[in-house]
C-alpha positions as CSV (number, residue, x, y, z in Angstrom):
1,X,28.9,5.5,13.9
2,X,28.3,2.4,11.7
3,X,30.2,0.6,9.1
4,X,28.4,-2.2,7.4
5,X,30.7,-4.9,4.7
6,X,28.5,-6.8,2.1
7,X,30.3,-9.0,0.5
8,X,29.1,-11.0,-3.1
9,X,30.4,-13.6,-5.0
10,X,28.7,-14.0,-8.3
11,X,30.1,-15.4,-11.7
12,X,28.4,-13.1,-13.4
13,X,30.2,-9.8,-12.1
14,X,28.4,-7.2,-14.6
15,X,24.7,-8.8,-13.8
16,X,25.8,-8.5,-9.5
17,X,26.9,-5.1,-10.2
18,X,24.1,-3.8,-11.6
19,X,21.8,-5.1,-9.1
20,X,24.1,-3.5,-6.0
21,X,23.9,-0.6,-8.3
22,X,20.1,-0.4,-7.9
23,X,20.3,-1.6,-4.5
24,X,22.8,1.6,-3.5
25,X,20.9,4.4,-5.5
26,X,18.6,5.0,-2.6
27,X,21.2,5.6,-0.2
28,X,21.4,9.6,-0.2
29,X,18.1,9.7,0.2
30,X,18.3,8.0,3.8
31,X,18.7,10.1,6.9
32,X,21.9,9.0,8.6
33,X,23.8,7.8,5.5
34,X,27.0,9.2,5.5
35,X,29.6,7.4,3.2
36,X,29.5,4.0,0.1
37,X,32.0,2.0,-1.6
38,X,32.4,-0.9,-3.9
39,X,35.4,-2.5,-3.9
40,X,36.4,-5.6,-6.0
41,X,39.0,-8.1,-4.9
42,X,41.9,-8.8,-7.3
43,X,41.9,-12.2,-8.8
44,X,38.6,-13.5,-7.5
45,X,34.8,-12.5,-8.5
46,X,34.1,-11.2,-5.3
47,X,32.9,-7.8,-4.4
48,X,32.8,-5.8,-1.1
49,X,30.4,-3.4,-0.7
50,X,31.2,-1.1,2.6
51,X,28.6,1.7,4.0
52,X,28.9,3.5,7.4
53,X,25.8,5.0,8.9
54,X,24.8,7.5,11.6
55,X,23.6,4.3,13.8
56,X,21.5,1.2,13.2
57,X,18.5,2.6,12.9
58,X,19.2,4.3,10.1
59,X,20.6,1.4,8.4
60,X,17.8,-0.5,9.0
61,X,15.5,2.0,7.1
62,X,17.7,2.1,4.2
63,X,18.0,-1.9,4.3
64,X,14.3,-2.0,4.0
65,X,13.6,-0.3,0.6
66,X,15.8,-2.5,-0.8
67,X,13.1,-4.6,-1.8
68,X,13.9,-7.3,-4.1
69,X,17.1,-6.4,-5.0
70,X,18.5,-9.9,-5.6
71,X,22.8,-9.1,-4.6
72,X,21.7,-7.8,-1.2
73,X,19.3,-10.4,-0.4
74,X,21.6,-12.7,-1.0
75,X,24.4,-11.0,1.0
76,X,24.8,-11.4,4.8
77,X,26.0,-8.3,6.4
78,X,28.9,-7.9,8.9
79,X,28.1,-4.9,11.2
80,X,31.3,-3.1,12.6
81,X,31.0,-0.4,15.4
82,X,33.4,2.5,14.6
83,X,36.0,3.2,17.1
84,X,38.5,5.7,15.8
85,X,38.5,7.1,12.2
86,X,41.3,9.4,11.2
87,X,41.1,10.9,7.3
């Protein structure tokens, strides 16, 4: 299991979420996706976008249809191997 963090820092925080918006509505539609969430910090512009993924592989697949989608070409991703997860 995968977790990846985007994070974005934009002044223009309705323009950056609409474009992670776009950027995420492909996401069910890629094998190995299993969870998304946007979080915003409090008291700053920046937003966290978190995914976890079956493995790489299938991260890299949905990272390449993408396309132009300006927020995540602009964001650098952290990877995070999953350890332990208790819900």
């Amino acid at each position: 299991m995968l977790t990846i963090v985007h994070t974005f820092d934009a002044p223009d925080r309705d323009r950056l979420l609409s474009d992670i918006r776009s950027g995420l509505d492909t996401l069910e539609q890629v094998g190995g996706f299993k969870y998304a969430s946007i979080n915003e910090q409090t008291n700053s512009n920046e937003i966290m976008v978190m995914t976890k993924w079956e493995n790489l592989s299938a991260y890299e697949k949905w990272a390449a249809t993408v396309g132009e989608n300006k927020a995540f070409k602009q964001a650098t991703p952290q990877l995070f191997d999953i350890i332990d997860e208790k819900s």
